[in-house]
N, C-alpha and C positions, 0 to 999 in steps of 0.2 A: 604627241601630235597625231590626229586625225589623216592617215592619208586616203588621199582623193582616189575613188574606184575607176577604173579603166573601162567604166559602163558605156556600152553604145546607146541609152537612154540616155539622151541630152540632154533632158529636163533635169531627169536626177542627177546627169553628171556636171550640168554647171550649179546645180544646188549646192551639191557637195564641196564643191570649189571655193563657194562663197561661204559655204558653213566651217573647212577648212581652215581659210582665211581669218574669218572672225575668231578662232579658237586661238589661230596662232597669234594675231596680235595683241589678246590679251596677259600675252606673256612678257609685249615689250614695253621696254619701262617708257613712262608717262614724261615727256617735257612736251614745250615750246614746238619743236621740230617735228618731232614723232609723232602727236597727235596728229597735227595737219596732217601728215603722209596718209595716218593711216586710218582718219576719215576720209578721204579720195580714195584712198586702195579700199575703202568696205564698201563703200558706195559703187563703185566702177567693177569692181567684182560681183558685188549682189546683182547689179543691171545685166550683166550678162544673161542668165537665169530669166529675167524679168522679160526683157525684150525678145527671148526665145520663145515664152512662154505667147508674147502680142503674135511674136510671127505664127504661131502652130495655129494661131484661132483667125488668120491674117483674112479679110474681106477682099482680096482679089490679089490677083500675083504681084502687082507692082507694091501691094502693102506689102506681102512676104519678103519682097528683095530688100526696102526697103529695112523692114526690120532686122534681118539678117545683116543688113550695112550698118546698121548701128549696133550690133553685137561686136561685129568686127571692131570696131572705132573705140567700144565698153575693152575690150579683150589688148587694145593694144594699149588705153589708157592707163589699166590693170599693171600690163609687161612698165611702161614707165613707172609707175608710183612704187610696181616693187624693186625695182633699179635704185628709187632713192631711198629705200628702205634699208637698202644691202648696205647703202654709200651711210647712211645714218647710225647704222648696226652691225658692221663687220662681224661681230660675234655671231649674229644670226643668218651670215652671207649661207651656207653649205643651204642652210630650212627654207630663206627665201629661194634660190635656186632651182631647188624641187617646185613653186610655185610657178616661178618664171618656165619653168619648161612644160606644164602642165598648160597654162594661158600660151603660147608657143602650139602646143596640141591642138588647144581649141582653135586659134587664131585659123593654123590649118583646115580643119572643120568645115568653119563658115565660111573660110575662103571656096572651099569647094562645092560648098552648100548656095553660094553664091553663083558661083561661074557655073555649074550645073543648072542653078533654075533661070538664069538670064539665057542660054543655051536653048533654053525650052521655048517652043511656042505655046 
């Protein structure tokens, strides 16, 4: 498994996250269940990345805060899908874990990336 770099480059560090992601779920076996999870957790994961990338090029601050609240919203929907990933995979609880605390990081991040530019005039 690919782990995620502890970069303060966000762009690359939620890429990483989501290219992560994608590696590891191609490891868990294919039913019914899993798929679902784990098109929502690639999806919800890659938009993190995506909506960082809207916020950095943002057309005025309220677009930036904006998009930075929908990272947030990407990063927690991320924290649920790999919850039921664990709950579907017990095998793979310890590898989702290390995810879950990585999104948990970021979650932090944007929270403060958030409350610092509403702060701002």
């Amino acid at each position: 498994m690919n782990q995620v770099s502890k970069s303060y480059d966000l762009e690359e560090r939620t890429a990483k996250f989501a290219e992560s992601i994608i590696e590891f779920v191609r490891t868990i076996q294919k039913d019914v269940v899993n798929n679902r999870i784990i098109g929502q957790l690639v999806g919800s994961a890659g938009s993190i990345g995506a909506n960082y990338c809207e916020a950095t090029e943002a057309e005025s601050k309220k677009d930036f805060i904006h998009k930075i609240g929908i990272c947030k919203k990407e990063i927690k929907e991320t924290k649920h899908w790999l919850r039921l990933l664990a709950k579907a995979n017990p095998e793979h609880r310890e590898q989702i874990k290390y995810f879950w605390k990585e999104a948990h990081e970021l979650l932090l991040i944007f929270a403060k990336i958030s409350r610092s530019s509403i702060g701002k005039n």
